[in-house]
C-alpha positions, 0 to 999 in steps of 0.5 A: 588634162596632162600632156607631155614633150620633147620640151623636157615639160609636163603640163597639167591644164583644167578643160576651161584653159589653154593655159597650164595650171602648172608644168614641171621640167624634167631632165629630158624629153617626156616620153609617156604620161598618164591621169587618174580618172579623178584627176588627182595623180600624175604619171611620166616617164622620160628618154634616156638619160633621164630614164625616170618615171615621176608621180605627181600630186595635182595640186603640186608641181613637185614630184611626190617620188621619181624612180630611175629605170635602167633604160628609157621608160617607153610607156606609163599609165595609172589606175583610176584611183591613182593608187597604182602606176605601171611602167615599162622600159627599154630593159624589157622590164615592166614595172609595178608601183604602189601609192606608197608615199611617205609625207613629204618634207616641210619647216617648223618654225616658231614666233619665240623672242630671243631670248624669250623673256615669258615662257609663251611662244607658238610653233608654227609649221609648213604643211608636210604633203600627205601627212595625215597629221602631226606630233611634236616632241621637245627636248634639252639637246639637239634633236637627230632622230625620235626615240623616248628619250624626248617628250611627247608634247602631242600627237595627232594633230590636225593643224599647223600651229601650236602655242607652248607655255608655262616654260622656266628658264632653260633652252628647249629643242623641237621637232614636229614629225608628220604621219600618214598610213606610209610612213612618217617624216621629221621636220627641222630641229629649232630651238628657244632659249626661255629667260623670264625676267623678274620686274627691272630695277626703278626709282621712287621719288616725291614732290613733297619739299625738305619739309612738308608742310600740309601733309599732302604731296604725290609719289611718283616713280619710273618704269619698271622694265616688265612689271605688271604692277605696283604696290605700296608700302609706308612705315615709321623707320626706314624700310630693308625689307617687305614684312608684316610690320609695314602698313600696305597702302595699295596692293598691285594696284598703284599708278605713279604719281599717287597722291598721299594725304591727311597726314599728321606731323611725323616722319614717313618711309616709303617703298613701291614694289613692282611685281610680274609673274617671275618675281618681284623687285622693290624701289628705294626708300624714301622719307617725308618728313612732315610738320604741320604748322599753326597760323603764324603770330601776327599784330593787332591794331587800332586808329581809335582814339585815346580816348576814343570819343564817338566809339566808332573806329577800326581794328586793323590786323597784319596777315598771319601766315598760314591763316585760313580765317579770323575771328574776333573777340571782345572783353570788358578786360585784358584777354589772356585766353579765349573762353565763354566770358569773351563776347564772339564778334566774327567766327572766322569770318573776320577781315581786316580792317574791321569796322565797330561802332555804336559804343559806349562809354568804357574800355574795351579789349579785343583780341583777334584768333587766326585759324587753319586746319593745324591750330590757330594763333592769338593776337596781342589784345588791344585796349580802347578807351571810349568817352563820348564827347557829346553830353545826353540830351537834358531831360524834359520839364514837369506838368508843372512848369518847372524843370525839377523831377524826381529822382525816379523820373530821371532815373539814377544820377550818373547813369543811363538808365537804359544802359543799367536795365540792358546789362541787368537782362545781360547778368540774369541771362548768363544767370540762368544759361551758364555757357561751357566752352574750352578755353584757348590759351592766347 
């Protein structure tokens, strides 16, 4: 329902409501109205000196259009479909109207940064009444009026919304015109400025010392304003630009820190390179230089004595600096090297002070070797001197009663037949079994 007054206001209501469902205020005094038999469109006209007669959308409070008469508009009406309007006036004029209405005025606007730094923003649009559908064109300088020196981006389109993308640096201009079977419309001209920004400027560093000593430490480096990611460069001399000569350690796939491992002595060049889709940038150059060190020297010892009487004592060694482990070895000679002819006592499992026991008369060298994954280091070798103090027990007396025996019956004067029978086996072993092992320098 609508009605109309001396209040100046058309009100529009639904049967269910006392309450409009919305009223517009015209200049003067409401004189006629009229509804469409669907209750889609609206007619008024209005006294002198308003002398207008207004069509209005149900949906709306604002007029789709308004004419002014010459005199007061004494009478309205609309056909059932809406698609025409009479109207008389005191001019004795009666007016005929025809559903002619253009789409009406509406904003265009845009999600865009200023400026935009990727070349991908929205337009987004306030619905133009009436319109049918919408075209959007775009060009290098202020929009005033559509002619073909724009560029057509799209026609046609149903929705308020459009994503634009894939723009170089520049500024760009925009208008959206809405359609219907009338006419057509033109919205506001905006406009974005595009500026994509290559990677920013960043810092490449390491927590590796002036010297590394493992051949282990980490890369780190700060942010690069609007890189996507990173890569990995290494080298042998110092680093001026990306080439093929260098050794690619990770390809757009490097996360700060990034730890480097297993190198070998030398000296490393290191670039990171920080990439998005509009160019690249490459850090600084940094430089490791990387010494791998051998255990340090260190001194062996002993609190046997000289000579040793009861050969039991300890070998006693000072820490050698870098060491991961000992081992230890022992000679019927002065040791110079390390090979097959020393007897292994300990392979890296030696520690100090190391306990030997259960010798017997001789000399006795023994060397200790300290190893780590870079080398291993000799100690000085040490002599001990073992003479038992304690005589062998006398042998036992003959069947005969008399404490004399045969040569064979106590073995061979001076020695202990079982020490000769043992270092016989230990000859003919080493006879039949040469052993090959590379020798150490000490």
């Amino acid at each position: 329902m609508v009605s109309g007054g001396i209040d100046n206001r058309i009100r529009f209501f639904h049967k269910s409501s006392s309450t409009p469902i919305w009223y517009y205020e015209a200049y003067w005094d409401i004189n006629s109205v009229a509804i469409s038999s669907d209750g889609s469109y609206i007619a008024a006209g209005t006294y002198s000196p308003d002398r207008k007669v207004y069509l209005f959308e149900k949906s709306s409070n604002k007029p789709l259009w308004n004419y002014t008469a010459n005199a007061r508009v004494s009478s309205v009406d609309i056909s059932a479909n809406g698609k025409y309007i009479v109207a008389g006036s005191l001019d004795n004029t009666l007016r005929l109207f025809y559903e002619s209405y253009e789409p009406l005025a509406f904003i265009l606007t845009t999600n865009a940064d200023t400026p935009d730094i990727n070349g991908s923003f929205d337009l987004n649009w306030t619905t133009s009444r009436l319109a049918d559908n919408y075209s959007i064109y775009f060009y290098d300088e202020y929009i005033t009026d559509i002619n073909n020196s724009l560029t057509l981006l799209e026609n046609g389109i149903k929705s308020l919304s459009y994503s634009i993308s894939g723009l170089s640096n520049g500024t760009y201009y925009f208008v959206i015109v809405a359609f219907n079977q009338f006419g057509n419309i033109t919205s506001n001209c905006i406009s974005v400025e595009v500026k994509l920004f290559p990677p920013g400027s960043f810092t490449l560093s390491t927590d590796a010392g002036n010297l590394d000593t493992d051949g282990r430490f980490n890369l780190l480096w700060t942010d690069s304003a609007y890189a996507d990611n990173y890569s990995l460069y290494v080298y042998n001399t110092y680093i001026t630009k990306i080439n093929n000569s260098l050794t690619l350690l990770e390809n757009q796939t490097g996360v700060s820190p990034y730890l480097i491992s297993g190198l070998s002595n030398g000296t490393y060049y290191f670039v990171v390179v920080s990439f998005n889709q509009f160019g690249n940038i490459t850090s600084n150059c940094i430089s490791v230089e990387v010494k791998l060190f051998p255990p340090g020297s260190f001194t062996l010892s002993t609190d046997a004595g000289n000579p040793d009487t009861n050969g039991i004592f300890n070998l006693i060694w000072t820490n050698s600096e870098g060491a991961d482990n000992y081992s230890l070895y022992v000679y019927n000679s002065y040791i110079t090297e390390i090979n097959s002819s020393l007897t292994l006592l300990e392979n890296q499992t030696a520690i100090s002070p190391y306990s030997i026991s259960g010798l017997i008369n001789g000399t006795y060298y023994y060397v200790i070797v300290a190893i780590n994954r870079f080398g291993n280091t000799c100690s000085n070798c040490i002599k001990v001197l073992v003479e038992l103090s304690t005589p062998p027990p006398p042998s036992p007396p003959d069947d005969d009663g008399d404490d004399e025996s045969t040569a064979d019956e106590r073995g061979i004067a001076g020695y202990d037949i079982f020490l000769i029978i043992s270092l016989i086996s230990i000859s003919i072993i080493l006879i039949i079994i040469p052993i090959k092992k590379t020798k150490k320098k000490c």
